[in-house]
C-alpha positions as CSV (number, residue, x, y, z in Angstrom):
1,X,99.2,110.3,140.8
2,X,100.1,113.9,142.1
3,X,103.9,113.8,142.6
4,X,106.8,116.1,143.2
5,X,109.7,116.2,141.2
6,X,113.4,116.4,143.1
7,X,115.9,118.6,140.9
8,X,119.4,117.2,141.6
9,X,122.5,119.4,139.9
10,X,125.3,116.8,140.0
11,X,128.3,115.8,138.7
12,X,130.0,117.7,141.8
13,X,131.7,115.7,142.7
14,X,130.1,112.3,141.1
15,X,130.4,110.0,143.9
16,X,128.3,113.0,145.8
17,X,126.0,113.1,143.4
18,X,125.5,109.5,143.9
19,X,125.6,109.0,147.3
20,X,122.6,111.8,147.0
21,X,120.5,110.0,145.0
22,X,120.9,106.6,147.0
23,X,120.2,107.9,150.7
24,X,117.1,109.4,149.2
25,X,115.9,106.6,147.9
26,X,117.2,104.5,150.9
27,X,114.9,106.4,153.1
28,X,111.8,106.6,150.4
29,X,110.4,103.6,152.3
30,X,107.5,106.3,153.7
31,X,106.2,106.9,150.4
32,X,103.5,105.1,148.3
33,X,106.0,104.9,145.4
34,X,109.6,106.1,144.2
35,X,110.7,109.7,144.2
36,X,110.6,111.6,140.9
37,X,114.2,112.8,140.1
38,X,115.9,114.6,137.6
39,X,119.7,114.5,137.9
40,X,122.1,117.3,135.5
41,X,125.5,116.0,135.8
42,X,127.7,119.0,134.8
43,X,130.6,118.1,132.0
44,X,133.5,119.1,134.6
45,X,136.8,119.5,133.0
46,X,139.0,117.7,135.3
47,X,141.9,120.5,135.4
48,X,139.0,122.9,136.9
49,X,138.8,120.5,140.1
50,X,142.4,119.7,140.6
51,X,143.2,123.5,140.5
52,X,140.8,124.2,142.7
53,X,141.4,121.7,144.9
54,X,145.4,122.2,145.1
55,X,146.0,125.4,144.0
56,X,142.8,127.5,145.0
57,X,142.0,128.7,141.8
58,X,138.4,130.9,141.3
59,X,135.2,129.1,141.2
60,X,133.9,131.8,139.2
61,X,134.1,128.7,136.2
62,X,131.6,127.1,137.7
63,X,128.6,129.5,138.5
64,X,127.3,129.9,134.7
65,X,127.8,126.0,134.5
66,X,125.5,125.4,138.0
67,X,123.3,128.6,136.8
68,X,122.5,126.9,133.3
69,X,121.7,123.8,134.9
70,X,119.4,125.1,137.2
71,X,117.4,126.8,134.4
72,X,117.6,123.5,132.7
73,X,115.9,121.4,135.7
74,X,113.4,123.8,136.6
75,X,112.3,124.3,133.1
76,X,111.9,120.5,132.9
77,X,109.8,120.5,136.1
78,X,111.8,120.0,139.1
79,X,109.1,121.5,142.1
80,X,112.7,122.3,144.2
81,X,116.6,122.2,143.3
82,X,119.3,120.8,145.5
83,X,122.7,121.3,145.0
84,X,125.0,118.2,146.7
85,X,128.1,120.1,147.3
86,X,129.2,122.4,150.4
87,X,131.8,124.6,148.7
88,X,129.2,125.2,145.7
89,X,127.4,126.6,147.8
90,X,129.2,129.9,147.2
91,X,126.7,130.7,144.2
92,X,123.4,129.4,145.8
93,X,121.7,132.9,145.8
94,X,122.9,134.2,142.5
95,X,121.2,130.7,141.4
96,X,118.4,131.1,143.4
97,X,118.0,134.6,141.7
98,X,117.7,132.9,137.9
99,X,114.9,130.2,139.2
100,X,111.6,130.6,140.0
101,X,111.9,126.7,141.9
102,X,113.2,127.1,145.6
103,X,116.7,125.9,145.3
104,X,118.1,124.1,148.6
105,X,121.1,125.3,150.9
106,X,123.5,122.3,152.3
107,X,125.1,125.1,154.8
108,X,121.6,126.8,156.2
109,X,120.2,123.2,156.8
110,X,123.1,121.9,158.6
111,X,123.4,124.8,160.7
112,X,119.7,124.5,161.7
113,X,120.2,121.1,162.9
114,X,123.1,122.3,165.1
115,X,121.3,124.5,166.6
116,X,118.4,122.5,167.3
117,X,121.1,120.1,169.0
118,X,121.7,122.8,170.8
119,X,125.3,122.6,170.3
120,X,128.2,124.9,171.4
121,X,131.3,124.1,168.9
122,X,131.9,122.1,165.9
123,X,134.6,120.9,164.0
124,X,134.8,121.3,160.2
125,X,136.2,118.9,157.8
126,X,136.1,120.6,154.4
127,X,137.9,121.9,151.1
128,X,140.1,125.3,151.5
129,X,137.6,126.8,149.0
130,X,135.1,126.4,151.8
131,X,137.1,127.7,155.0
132,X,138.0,130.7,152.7
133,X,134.5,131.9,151.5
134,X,134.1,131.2,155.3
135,X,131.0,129.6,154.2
136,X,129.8,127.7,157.6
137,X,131.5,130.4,160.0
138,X,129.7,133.1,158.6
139,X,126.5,131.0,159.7
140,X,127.1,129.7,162.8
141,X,128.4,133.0,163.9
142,X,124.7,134.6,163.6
143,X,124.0,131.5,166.0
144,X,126.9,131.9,168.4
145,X,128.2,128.6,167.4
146,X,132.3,128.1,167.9
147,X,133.6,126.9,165.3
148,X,137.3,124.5,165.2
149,X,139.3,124.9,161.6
150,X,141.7,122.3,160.2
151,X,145.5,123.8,160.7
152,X,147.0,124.1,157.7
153,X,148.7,121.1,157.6
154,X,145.6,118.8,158.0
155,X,144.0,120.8,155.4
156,X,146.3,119.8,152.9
157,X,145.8,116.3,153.8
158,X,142.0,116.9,153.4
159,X,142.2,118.5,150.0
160,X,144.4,115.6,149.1
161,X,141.7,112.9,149.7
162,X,139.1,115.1,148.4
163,X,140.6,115.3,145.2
164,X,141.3,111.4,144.9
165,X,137.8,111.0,145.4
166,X,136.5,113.1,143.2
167,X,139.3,112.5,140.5
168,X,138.5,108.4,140.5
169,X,134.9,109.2,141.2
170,X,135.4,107.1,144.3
171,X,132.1,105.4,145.9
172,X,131.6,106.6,149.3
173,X,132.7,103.7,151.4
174,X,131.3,103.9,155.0
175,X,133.3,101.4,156.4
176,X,136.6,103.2,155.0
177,X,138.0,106.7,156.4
178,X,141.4,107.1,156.3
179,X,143.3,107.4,159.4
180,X,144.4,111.5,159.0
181,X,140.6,112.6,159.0
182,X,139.9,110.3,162.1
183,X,143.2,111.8,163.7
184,X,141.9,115.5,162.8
185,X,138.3,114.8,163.5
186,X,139.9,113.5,167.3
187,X,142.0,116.3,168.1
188,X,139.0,118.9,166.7
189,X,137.0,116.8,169.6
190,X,139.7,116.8,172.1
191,X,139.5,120.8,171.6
192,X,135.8,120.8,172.9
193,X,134.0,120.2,169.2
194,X,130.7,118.8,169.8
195,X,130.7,117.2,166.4
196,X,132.5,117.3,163.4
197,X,130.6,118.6,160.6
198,X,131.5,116.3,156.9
199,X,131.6,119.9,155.1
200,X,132.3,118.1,151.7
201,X,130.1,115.5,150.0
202,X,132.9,114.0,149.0
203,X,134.2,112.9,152.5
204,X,133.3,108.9,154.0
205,X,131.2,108.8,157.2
206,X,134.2,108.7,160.2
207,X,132.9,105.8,162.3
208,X,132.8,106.3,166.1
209,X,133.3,109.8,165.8
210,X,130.0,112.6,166.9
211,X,129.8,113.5,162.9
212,X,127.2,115.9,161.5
213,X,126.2,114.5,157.7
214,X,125.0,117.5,155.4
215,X,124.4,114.8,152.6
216,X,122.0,113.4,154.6
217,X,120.3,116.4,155.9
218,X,119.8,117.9,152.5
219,X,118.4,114.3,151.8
220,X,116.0,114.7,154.6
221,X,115.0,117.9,153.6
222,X,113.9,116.9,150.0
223,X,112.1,114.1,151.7
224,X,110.3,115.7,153.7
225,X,109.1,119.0,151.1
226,X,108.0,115.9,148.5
227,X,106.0,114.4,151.3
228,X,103.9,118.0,151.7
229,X,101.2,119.2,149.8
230,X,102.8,120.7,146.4
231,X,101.9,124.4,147.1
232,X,103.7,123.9,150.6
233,X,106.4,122.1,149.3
234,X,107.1,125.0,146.6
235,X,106.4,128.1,149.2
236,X,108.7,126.5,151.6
């Protein structure tokens, strides 16, 4: 049996990671058997993610640790890489650039599903790390998409969840979203968002709100590229 072989770099943060490697196999149910996976879960130090998380420190730690991974899950046969984390994201072309696997963008696949929507204006509901590096606005500039920022008061709120979620390693519950990111989620829709975009992995499904899920799209993706012939799936 001819099979393709998912690379997942995890560990960023780990209830991501796992919520990643459950929706894919939660929508496997096209396939003749179970997807091949190989899942690196990076050796974080803890200090690294609260710093970054509350005090905005350089994620320049973390690019040799994701680049070395990478290496690691190509060289041990991943056919493509994905990376389960939006603010990560940052370093996706300098990994890219040490592969010779396609490596996955969270940001460029939720953006093309905007568009295809056809939508106007989202909210985002992300880390600060992300709004900084201006990671989705740069994107959905190019595609005149609006886009609706935290203020700085409900970002701090959002980095404080994030980080108790990736501190505990918190399972994603989808019945669960605390009140503050339904209350910022409503006003970002009350100022003409379309649909809120869940910009970190780490961040529970917001129920009865118009929500875009890049978890779930980069899920999709890697679905759909293991379901192609393997030269279409690696040229893609």
């Amino acid at each position: 049996m001819i099979t393709h072989t998912i690379g997942i770099i995890g560990g960023v943060g780990p209830s991501a990671s796992a919520q990643f490697y459950l929706t894919i196999q939660q929508h496997a149910n096209h396939l003749t058997h179970r997807p091949h996976i190989l899942l690196d879960s990076l050796p974080i130090p803890f200090c690294l993610e609260e710093n970054i998380l509350t005090k905005g420190a350089s994620l320049e730690p973390y690019k040799p640790l994701l680049i070395e991974s990478a290496k690691k899950l190509a060289k041990s046969g991943a056919d493509f890489i994905t990376l389960p984390c939006n603010t990560l994201s940052f370093f996706i072309n300098e990994i890219q650039s040490h592969v010779p696997v396609p490596v996955l963008n969270i940001i460029d696949l939720t953006v093309k599903s905007l568009v295809h929507n056809e939508v106007n204006k989202v909210g985002l509901l992300a880390t600060s790390q992300t709004i900084q590096q201006s990671l989705y606005l740069n994107t959905l500039s190019k595609h005149g998409i609006s886009l609706e920022l935290p203020t700085s008061f409900e970002q701090k709120q959002i980095d404080q969840f994030i980080l108790s979620q990736v501190s505990n390693a918190q399972a994603l519950n989808s019945d669960y979203a605390p009140r503050t990111l339904l209350c910022i989620a409503k006003r970002m829709i009350e100022c003409g968002a379309e649909q809120v975009i869940l910009g970190c992995t780490d961040l529970p499904p917001l129920t009865n709100k118009p929500t875009v899920n890049p978890i779930s799209l980069l899920a999709q993706e890697s679905l759909r590229l293991i379901s192609e012939p393997q030269k279409t799936a690696l040229t893609s």
